[in-house]
C-alpha positions in Angstrom: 5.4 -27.7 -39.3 6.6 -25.0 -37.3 4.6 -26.3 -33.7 6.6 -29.4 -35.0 10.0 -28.7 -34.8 9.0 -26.5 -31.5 8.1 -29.6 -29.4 11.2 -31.8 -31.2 13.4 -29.5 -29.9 11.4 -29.4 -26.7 11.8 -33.0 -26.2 15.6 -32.9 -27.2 16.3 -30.2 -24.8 14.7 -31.9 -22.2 16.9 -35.1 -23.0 19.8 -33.0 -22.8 19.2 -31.7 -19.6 17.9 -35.1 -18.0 21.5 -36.7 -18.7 23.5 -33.7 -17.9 21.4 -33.1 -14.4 20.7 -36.9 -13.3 24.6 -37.5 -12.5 24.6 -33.9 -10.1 21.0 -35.1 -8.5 22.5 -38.2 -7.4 25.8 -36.6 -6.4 24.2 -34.8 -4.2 21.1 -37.3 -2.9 23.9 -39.3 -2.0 25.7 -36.8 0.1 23.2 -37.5 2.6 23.2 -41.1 2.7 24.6 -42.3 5.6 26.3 -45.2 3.9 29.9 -44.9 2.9 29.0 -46.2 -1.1 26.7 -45.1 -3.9 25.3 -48.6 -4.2 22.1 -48.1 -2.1 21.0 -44.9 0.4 21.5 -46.0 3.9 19.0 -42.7 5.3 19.7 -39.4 5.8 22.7 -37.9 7.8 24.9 -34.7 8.1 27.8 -36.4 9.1 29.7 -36.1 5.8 29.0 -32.1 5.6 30.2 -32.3 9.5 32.9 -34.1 8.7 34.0 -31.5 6.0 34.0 -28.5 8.1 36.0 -30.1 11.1 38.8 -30.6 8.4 41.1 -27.8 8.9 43.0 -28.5 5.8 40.0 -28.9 3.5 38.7 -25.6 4.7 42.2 -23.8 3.9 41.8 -25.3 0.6 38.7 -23.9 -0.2 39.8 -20.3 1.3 43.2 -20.5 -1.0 40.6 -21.6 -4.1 38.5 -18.5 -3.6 41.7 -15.9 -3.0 43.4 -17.6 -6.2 40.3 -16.8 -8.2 39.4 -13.1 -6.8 42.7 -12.1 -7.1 42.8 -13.7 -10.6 40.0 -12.5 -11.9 40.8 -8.7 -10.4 44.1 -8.6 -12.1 43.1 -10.2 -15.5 39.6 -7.6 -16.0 42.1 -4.7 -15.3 44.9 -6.3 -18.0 42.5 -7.2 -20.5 40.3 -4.1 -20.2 43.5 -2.1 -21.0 44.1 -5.3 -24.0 41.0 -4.6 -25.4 41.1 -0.7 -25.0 44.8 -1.2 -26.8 43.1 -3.5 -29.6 40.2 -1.1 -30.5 43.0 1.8 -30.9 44.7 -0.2 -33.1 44.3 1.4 -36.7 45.9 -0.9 -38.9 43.8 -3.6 -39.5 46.7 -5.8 -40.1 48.4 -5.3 -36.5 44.5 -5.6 -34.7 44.1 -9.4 -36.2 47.7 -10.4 -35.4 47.0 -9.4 -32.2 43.6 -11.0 -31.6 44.6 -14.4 -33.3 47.7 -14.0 -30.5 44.7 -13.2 -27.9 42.7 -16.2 -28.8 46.0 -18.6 -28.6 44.9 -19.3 -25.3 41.8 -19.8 -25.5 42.0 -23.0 -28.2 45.0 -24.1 -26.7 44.7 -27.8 -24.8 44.5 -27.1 -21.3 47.5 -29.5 -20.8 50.0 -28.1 -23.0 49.4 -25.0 -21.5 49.7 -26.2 -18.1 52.8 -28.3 -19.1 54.2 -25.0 -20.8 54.0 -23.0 -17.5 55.6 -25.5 -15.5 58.5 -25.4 -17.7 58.5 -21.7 -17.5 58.3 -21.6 -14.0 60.8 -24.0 -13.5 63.6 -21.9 -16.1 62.9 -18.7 -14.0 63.1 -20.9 -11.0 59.8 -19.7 -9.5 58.7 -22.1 -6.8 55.5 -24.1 -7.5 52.7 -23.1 -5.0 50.5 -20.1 -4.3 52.4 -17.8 -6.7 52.7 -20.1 -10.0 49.0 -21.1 -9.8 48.2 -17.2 -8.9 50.2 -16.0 -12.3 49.0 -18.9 -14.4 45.3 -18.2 -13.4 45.9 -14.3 -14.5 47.3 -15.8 -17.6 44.8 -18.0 -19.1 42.1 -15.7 -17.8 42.9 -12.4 -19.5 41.6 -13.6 -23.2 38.6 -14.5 -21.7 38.1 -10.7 -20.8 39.7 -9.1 -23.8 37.0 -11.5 -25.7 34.3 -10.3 -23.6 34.7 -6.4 -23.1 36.2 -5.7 -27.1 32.6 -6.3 -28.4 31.5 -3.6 -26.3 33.8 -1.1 -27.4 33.1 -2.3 -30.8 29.4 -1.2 -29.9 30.2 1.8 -28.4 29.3 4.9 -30.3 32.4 6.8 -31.2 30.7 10.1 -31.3 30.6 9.9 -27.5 34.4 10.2 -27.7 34.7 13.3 -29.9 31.9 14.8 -28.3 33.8 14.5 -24.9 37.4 16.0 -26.1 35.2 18.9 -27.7 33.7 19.4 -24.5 37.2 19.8 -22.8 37.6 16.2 -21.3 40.9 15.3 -21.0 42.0 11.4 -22.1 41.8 10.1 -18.6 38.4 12.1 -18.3 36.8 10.3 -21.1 38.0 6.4 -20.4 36.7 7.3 -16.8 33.1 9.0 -17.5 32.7 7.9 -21.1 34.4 4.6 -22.2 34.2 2.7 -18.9 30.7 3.3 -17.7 29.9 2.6 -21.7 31.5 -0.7 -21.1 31.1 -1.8 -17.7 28.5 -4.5 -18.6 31.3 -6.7 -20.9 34.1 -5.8 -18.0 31.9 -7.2 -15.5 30.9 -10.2 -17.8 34.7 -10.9 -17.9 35.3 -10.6 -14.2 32.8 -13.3 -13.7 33.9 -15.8 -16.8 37.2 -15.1 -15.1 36.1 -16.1 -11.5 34.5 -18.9 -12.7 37.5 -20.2 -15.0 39.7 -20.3 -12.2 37.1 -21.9 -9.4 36.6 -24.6 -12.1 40.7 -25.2 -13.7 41.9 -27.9 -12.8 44.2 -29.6 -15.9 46.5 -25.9 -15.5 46.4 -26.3 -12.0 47.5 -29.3 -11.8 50.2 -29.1 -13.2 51.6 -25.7 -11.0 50.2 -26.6 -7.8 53.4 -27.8 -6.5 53.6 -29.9 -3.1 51.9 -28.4 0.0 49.5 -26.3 -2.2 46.4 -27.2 -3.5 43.1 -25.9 -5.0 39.7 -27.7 -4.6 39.7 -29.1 -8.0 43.0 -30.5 -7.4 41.7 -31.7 -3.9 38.7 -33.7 -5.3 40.5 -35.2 -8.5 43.3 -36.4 -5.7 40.5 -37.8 -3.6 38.3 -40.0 -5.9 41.7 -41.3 -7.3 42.3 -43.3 -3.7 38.5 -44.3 -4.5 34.8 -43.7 -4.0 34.4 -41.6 -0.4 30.9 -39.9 0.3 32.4 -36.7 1.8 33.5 -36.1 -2.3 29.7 -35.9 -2.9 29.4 -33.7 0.4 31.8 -31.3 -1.4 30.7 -31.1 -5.1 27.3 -30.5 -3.7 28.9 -27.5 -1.8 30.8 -26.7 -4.9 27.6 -27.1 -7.2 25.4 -25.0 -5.1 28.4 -21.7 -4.9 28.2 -22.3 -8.8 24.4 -22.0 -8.5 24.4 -18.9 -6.5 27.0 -17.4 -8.3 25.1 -17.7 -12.2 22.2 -16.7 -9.9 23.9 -13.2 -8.7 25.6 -12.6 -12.5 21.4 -12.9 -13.9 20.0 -10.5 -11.6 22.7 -8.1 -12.0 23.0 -8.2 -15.4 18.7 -8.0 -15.5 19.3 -5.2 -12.9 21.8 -3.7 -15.4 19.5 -4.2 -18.6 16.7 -2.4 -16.4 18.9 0.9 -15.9 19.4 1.0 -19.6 15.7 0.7 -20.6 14.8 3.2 -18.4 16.9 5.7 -19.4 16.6 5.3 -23.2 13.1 6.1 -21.9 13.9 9.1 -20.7 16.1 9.8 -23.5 13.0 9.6 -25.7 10.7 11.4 -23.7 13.1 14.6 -23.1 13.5 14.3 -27.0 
């Protein structure tokens, strides 16, 4: 019965996976075609990837994309590292779920009311719409995402290590630098990356801050297949896809690199014991 249910969900995995992939295969196949539809592939060609980097414009795009979401992602890990730290002091049990139900606010919230509630903020304080609003909106939405992703570490984190640095002398700073951050380094770099990638990928938020004469690349593309089908939007998703790719790719061999480290030395832990 078991075997069974093994190659059921076998089968229904690869289903899944068939009609979530097939759309991105043909994205990309058709990138190539030399055609200027998706209706048949005309042969192979470069010319819409040439085409891409000669556009000045699309390229600055693409740098102001990646600067919004490293400086993003930087400034939401180091606010909602000290978030969580501030949450896991929290005593009163009563205070700590007000202020994680007021964390995870943005997280369930529609991505278009909150976009539409940072352009009206914006607007009262009379911030102009462009690199700033997007930069500040992007920090915004991103820190629950890392006070979600380092707190369960701290929660894991074994308290005795604390009491056993301030009896050895440590002052506070000594022990969030050489005990509590190297304890939790694995859930701050988790959120740096969910944070990256949130902002690479926004584009309902974005939209709506973005402002004339700035844009990101999700913006770009949804503006482009709105004046209708062009090849050179395949040429860039495939681009887009493959960064994603490499970037999941980096994240599973640190994190296996990480994982690694910690096996060894519980190892040695157990032999010097």
């Amino acid at each position: 019965m078991q075997n069974k249910l093994s190659g059921w969900s076998r089968a229904y995995l690869i289903i899944v996976f068939i009609i979530l992939y097939t759309p991105i295969l043909f994205l990309v196949l058709y990138s190539f075609s030399k055609g200027n539809t998706m209706s048949n592939f005309h042969g192979f060609t470069m010319a819409h990837y040439q085409t891409l980097f000669n556009d000045p414009r699309l390229l600055q795009i693409v740098l102001d994309t990646l600067i919004i979401a490293l400086l993003s992602s930087l400034c939401a890990t180091v606010v909602g590292t000290a978030g969580a730290l501030g949450i896991y002091e929290t005593r009163h049990r009563s205070v700590r779920q007000t202020v994680l139900s007021l964390n995870n606010i943005l997280m369930v919230s529609p991505d278009v009311i909150i976009g539409a509630s940072f352009l009206i903020f914006f607007t009262m304080l009379g911030i102009r719409l462009g690199f700033i609003s997007v930069l500040l909106s992007h920090i915004a939405f991103s820190i629950p995402i890392v006070v979600l992703l380092v707190l369960p570490k701290l929660n894991e984190m074994n308290a005795s290590m604390i009491d056993a640095a301030a009896d050895l002398g440590a002052n506070p700073w000594q022990t969030l630098t050489r005990v509590i951050l190297p304890a939790i380094m694995p859930g701050i770099f988790s959120g740096f990356f969910m944070a990256f990638t949130y902002s690479l990928d926004d584009f309902a938020v974005t939209f709506f801050v973005t402002g004339n004469g700035f844009s990101t690349l999700s913006v770009e593309i949804y503006s482009r297949a709105r004046q209708g089908v062009d090849l050179e939007i395949n040429a860039l998703s495939a681009l887009w896809f493959l960064v994603s790719l490499l970037l999941i790719a980096g994240y599973y061999f640190l994190n296996q690199y990480n994982q690694g480290r910690k096996t060894k030395r519980r190892e040695v832990g157990a032999i010097i014991k």
